[in-house]
VOGU-3710 file (C-alpha; in Angstrom, 3 decimals, decimal comma):
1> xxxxxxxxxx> 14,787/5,090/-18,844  16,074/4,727/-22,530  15,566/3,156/-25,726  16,353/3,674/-29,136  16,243/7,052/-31,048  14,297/5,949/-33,864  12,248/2,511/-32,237  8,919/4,972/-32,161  9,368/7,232/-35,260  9,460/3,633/-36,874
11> xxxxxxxxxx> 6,502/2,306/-35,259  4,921/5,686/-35,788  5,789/5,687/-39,638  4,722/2,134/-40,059  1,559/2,646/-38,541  1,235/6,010/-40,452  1,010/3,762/-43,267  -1,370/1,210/-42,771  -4,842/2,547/-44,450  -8,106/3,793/-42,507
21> xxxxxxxxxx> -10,859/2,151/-42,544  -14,765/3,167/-43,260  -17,446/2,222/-40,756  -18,805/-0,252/-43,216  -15,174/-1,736/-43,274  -15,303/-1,647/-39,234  -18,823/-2,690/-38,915  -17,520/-5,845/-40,840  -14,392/-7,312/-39,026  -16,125/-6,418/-36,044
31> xxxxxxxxxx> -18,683/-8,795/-36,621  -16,468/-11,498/-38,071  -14,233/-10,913/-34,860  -17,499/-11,279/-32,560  -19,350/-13,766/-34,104  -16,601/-16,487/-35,565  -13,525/-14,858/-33,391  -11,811/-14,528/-36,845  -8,462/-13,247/-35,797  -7,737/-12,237/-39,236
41> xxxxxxxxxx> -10,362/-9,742/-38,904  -9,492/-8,634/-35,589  -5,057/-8,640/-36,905  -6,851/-5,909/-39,714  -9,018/-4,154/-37,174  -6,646/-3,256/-34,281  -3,362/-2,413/-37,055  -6,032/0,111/-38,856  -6,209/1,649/-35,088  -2,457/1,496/-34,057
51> xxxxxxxxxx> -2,191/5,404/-35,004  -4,869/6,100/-32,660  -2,844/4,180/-29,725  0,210/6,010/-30,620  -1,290/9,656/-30,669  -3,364/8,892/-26,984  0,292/7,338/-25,872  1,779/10,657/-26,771  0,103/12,493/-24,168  1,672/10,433/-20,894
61> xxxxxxxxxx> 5,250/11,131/-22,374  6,029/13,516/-19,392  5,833/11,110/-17,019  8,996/9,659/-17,578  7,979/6,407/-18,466  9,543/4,759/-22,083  7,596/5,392/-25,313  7,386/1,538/-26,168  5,959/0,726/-22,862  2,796/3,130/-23,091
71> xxxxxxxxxx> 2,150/2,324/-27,180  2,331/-1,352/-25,453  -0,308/-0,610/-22,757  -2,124/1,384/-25,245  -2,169/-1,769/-27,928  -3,544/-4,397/-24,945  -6,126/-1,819/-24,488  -7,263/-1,711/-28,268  -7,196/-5,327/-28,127  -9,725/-4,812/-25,126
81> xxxxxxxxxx> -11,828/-2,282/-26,985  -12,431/-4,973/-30,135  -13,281/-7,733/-27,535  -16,085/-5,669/-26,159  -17,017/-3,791/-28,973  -20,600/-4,067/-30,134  -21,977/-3,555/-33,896  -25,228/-3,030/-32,626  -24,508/0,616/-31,146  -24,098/3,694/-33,695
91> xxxxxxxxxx> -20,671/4,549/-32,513  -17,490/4,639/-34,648  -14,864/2,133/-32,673  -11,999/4,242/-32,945  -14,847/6,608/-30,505  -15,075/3,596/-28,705  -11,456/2,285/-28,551  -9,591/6,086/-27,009  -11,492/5,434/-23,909  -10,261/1,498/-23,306
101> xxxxxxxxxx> -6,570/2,872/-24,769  -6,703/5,575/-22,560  -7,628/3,621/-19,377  -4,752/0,640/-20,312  -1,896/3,726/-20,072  -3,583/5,470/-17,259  -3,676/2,255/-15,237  0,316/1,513/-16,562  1,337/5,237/-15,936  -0,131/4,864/-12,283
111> xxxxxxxxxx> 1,549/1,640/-11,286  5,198/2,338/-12,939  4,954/6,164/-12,062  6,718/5,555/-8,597  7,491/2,410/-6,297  4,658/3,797/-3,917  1,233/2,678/-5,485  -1,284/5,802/-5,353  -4,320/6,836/-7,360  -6,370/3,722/-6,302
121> xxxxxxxxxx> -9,899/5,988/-6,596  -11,423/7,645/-9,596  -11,434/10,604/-8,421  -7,418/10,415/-7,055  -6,648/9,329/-10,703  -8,487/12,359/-12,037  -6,069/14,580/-9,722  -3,189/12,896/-10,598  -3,694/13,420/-14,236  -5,224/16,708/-14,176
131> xxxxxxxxxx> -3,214/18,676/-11,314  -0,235/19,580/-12,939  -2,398/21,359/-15,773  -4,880/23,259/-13,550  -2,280/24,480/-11,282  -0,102/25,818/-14,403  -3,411/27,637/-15,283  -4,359/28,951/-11,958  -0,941/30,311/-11,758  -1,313/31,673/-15,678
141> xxxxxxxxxx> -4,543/33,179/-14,507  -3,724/34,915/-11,228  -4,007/38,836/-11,543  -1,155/41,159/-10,942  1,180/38,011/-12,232  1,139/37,303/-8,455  1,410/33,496/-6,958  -1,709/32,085/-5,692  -1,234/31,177/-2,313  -1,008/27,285/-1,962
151> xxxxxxxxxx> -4,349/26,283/0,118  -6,355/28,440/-2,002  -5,039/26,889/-5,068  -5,727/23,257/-3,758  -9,225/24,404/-2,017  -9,788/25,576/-5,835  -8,598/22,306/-7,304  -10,572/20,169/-5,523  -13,758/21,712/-6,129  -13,625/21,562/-9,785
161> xxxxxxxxxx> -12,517/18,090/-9,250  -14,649/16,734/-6,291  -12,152/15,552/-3,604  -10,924/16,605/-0,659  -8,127/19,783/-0,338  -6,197/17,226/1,678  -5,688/14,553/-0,717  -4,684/17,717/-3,717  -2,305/18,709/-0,990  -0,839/15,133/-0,416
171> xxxxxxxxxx> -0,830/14,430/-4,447  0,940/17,674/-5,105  3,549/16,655/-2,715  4,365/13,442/-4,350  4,729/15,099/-7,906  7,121/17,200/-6,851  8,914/15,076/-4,642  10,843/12,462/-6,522  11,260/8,519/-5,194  14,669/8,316/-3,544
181> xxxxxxxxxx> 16,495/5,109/-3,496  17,765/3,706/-0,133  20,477/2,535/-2,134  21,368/5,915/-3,589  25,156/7,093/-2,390  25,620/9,694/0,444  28,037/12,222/-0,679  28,816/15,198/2,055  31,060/17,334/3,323  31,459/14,861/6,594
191> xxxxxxxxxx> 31,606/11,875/5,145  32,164/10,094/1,643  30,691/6,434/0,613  28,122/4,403/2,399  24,272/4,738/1,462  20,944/5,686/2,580  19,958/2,370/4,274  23,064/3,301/6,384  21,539/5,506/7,913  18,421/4,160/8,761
201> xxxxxxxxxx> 17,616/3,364/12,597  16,385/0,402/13,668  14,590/0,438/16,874  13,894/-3,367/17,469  16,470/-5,439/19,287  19,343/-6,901/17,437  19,008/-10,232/16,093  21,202/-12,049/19,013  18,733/-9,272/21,684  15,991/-10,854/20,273
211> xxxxxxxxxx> 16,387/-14,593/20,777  18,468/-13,910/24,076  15,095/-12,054/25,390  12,405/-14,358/24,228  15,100/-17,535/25,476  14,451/-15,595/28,974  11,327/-14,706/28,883  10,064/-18,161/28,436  13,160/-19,648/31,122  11,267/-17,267/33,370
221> xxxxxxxxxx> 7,748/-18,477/32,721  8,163/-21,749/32,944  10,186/-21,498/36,526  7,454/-19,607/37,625  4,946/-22,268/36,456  7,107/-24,724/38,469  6,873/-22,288/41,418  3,338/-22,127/41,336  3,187/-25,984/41,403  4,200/-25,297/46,020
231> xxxxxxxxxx> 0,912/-23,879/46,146  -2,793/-25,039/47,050  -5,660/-24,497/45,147  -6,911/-21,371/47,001  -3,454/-20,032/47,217  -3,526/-20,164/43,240  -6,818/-18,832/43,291  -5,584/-15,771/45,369  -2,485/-14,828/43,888  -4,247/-14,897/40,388
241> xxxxxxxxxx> -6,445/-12,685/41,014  -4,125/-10,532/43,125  -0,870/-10,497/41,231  -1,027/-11,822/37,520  -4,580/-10,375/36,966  -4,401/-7,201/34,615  -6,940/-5,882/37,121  -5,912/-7,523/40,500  -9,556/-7,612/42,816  -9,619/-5,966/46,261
251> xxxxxxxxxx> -9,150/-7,709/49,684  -12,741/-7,244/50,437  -14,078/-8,729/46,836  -11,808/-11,584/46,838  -12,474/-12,339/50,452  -16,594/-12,227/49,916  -16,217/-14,458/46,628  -14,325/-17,119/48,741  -16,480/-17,157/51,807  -13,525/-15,681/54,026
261> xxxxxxxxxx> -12,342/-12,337/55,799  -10,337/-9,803/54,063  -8,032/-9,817/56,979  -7,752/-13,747/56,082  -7,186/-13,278/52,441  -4,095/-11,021/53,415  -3,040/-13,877/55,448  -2,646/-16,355/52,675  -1,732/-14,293/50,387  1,339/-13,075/52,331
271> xxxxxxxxxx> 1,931/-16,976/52,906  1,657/-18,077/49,555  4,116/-15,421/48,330  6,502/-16,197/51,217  6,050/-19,764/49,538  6,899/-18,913/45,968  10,045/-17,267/47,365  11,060/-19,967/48,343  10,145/-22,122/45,311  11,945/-19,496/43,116
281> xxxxxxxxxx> 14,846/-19,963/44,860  15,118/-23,820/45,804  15,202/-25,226/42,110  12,226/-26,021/39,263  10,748/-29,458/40,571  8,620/-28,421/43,264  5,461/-30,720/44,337  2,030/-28,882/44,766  1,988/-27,738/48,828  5,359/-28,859/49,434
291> xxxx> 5,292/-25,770/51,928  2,221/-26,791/54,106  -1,279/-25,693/54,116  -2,594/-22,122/54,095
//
């Protein structure tokens, strides 16, 4: 991402220039800000502070991200820190304001940092911050000038940092691995042109597949609703609970809930599907028992 040379030496030097203020000075706007919402007094306030935004923006510039943006996210979060602010505590507000600025560019850094959104926890948005540094240092630290081996170096990580080994593992894949673009060009020794989401494989059915199959599916249902229509009651009853049931019931259980042999339940069933044979194959308007009783 670009943007002008000089656009934050500018802001930097015009913010450079704006005097500090005391903590009677702060203590004062503050109040006017808080009590009257005197905007005047909050314009002075947050300008006195825009050096402070700047110099905590600084810090985030290796993540790739454009200057203006984070001064931006670090300015909304000033403006946060003077809406909250309370005279009534002994604190300075510039002590008070690094933490809201800080937070504002975190929370920008995090969503703009790559298209997948990660870092939703504290503790994953301490690692993210912090695991670049403390594995330069590890590695800076190591005796013999050797390479820590990887697991140790996340086990170590995530103790002094409270989360799993897993999740340091899985964050220290995705700093090093950039976001590639399914529209990025493929350029090989084979072949020349096209893009990523070329080569992507879809496993559903085409379009056309699609309708053609669910155009079926419910052609077939509904002939075999019409088929079912050449059957009695108990005939239904049977092949329900023989055939379309998930968990079709046993001769013997089907014959002792209908007050019948199982011997006799094999007889209608074998009639009643000798019946929808015929239904299937004689057409869809078919009256209920056209084909005699079981």
């Amino acid at each position: 991402m670009s943007e002008p040379a000089d656009s934050h030496s500018r802001l930097a030097r015009e913010a450079m220039r704006i005097p500090l203020l005391d903590r009677e000075q702060e203590y004062q706007l503050a109040r006017r800000w808080a009590e009257t919402h005197d905007e005047a007094a909050l314009h002075v306030l947050v300008r006195a502070h825009m050096r402070l935004a700047i110099a905590i923006a600084r810090r985030f510039r290796n993540y790739g991200l454009p200057m203006s943006d984070l001064v931006q996210e670090g300015h909304i979060g000033l403006l946060e820190a003077a809406a909250r602010f309370e005279t009534a505590h002994e604190v300075r507000f510039s002590t008070y304001a690094s933490w809201w600025i800080r937070a504002a560019i975190q929370d920008y850094v995090l969503r703009n940092w790559s298209i997948v959104r990660g870092g939703t926890s504290s503790g994953q948005k301490a690692l993210f911050f912090n695991l670049r540094r403390m594995r330069a240092r590890l590695e800076r630290s190591n005796e013999n000038g050797t390479f820590l081996p990887r697991e140790e170096m996340h086990a170590t990580i995530a103790r002094s940092l409270g989360v799993n080994p897993v999740e340091v593992a899985r964050m220290d894949a995705r700093l090093n691995i950039p976001d590639l673009s399914l529209n990025a060009p493929l350029v090989n020794d084979d072949e020349a042109g096209g893009e990523r989401l070329d080569q992507l494989v879809a496993t559903d059915p085409l379009p056309d597949e699609q309708a053609s199959i669910e155009i079926d599916g419910e052609r077939r249902r509904r002939w075999l609703r019409r088929a079912l229509r050449a059957l009695n009651e108990r005939e239904i009853r049977i092949i329900q609970a023989r055939r379309l049931n998930e968990d079709s019931e046993t001769l013997e259980t089907l014959g002792a809930r209908l007050g019948i042999s199982k011997e006799r339940v094999r007889q209608i069933e074998s009639r009643a599907l000798e019946k929808l044979r015929i239904a299937l194959t004689q057409g869809p308007d078919v009256p209920r028992g056209a084909f005699g009783p079981a």
